[in-house]
N, C-alpha and C positions, 0 to 999 in steps of 0.2 A: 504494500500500500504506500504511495507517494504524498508525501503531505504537500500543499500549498504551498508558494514559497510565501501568501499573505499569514498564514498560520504560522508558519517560519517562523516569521518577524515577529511576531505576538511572542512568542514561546521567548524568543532571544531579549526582546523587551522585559521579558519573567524574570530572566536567566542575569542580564546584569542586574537589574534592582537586587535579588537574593547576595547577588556578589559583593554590590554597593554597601547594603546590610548585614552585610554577612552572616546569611540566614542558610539551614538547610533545607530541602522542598517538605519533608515533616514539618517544620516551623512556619512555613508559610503557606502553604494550604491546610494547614492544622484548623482546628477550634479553638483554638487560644485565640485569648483579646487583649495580650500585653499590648501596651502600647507601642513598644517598637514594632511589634507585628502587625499592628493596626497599620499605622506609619508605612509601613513598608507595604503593604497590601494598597492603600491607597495611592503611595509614588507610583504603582507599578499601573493600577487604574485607571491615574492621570494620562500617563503616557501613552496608555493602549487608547485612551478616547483621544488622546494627540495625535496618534498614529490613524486614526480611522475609524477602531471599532469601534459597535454599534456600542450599548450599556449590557447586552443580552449577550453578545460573542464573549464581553469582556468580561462579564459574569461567571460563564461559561468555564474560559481560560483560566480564572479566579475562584473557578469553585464555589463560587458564591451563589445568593440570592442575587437578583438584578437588586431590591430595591436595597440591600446593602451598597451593591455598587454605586448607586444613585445617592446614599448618605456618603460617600467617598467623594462623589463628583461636588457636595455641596459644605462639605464638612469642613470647612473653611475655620481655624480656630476663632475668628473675628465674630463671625456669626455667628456660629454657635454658643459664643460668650454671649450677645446681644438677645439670643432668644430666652436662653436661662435666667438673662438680667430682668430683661422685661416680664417675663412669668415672676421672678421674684418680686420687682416692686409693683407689679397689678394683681400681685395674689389675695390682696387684703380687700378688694373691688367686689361688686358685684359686678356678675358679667354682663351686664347692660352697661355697668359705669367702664369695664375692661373696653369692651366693642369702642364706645364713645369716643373712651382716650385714645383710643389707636387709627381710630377714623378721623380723630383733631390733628395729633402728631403726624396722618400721611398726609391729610389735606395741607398740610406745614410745611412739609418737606422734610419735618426731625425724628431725630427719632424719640423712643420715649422717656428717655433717660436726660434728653437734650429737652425736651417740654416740659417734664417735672419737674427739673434742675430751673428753668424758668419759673414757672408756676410756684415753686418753694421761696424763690430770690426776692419773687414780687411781695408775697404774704410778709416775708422775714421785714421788706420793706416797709411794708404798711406796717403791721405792729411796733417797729422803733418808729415810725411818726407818729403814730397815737399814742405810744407812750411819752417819745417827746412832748405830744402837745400836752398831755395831759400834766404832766411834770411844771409844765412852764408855764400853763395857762394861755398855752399862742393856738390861735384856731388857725393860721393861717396852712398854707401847704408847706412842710419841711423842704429843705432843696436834698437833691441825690443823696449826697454825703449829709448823714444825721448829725448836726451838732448838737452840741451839749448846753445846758441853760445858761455856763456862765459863758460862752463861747460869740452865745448870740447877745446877750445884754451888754461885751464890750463891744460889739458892733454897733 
């Protein structure tokens, strides 16, 4: 039986990552989820979808689930930090108030760490002006920077 020379190249694409890794073919078509072996199952992922193959050949060649391979294609450390950030700080939400946030934050362009991070900056704000004013007796509007009672009477 003659293999492809398109199979070939997938296999040899296998064959240096394991080298690059210096993994043996037990360790990386294994069951294990160390993270170098994750790692290294992923480099080899990238490349094969660099190279051409579909998510399903490259599944295939990987021994994997495709939609494993499709968490490789996406498993970008960045994001994945950003989707667990944001499950963290909308976890306290009801999910109508979760929806809401995350439909303001796209309609925005931020994300939601960047809209909250506002949202708390503005609050922090307004409460040192109403405590200034309340302090000083000034109804007027504070400027950005909160001064202090005796700050503003040598003014």
């Amino acid at each position: 039986m003659t293999v492809s020379p398109y199979i070939s190249r997938g296999r040899e694409i296998i064959r240096e990552v394991m080298r690059e890794h210096m993994l043996c073919a037990d360790d990386f078509f294994g069951t294990l989820r160390h993270r170098h072996l994750v790692k290294a199952r992923r480099t080899a992922a990238l490349r094969l979808r660099d190279a051409g193959y579909s998510c399903t050949q490259v599944a295939r060649m990987l021994k994997r689930n495709h939609t494993t391979v499709l968490n490789y294609y996406e498993a970008m450390p960045e994001a994945k930090r950003a989707r667990r950030f944001n499950r963290l700080i909308t976890r306290n939400l009801s999910e109508d108030m979760q929806i809401a946030v995350s439909a303001i934050a796209k309609a925005e362009g931020v994300s939601l760490e960047i809209l909250i991070s506002g949202w708390v900056s503005e609050r922090v704000q307004y409460e040192l002006e109403t405590k200034h004013r309340a302090e000083c007796g000034d109804t007027s509007r504070v400027p950005r920077q909160v001064a202090s009672c005796t700050s503003m009477e040598a003014a």
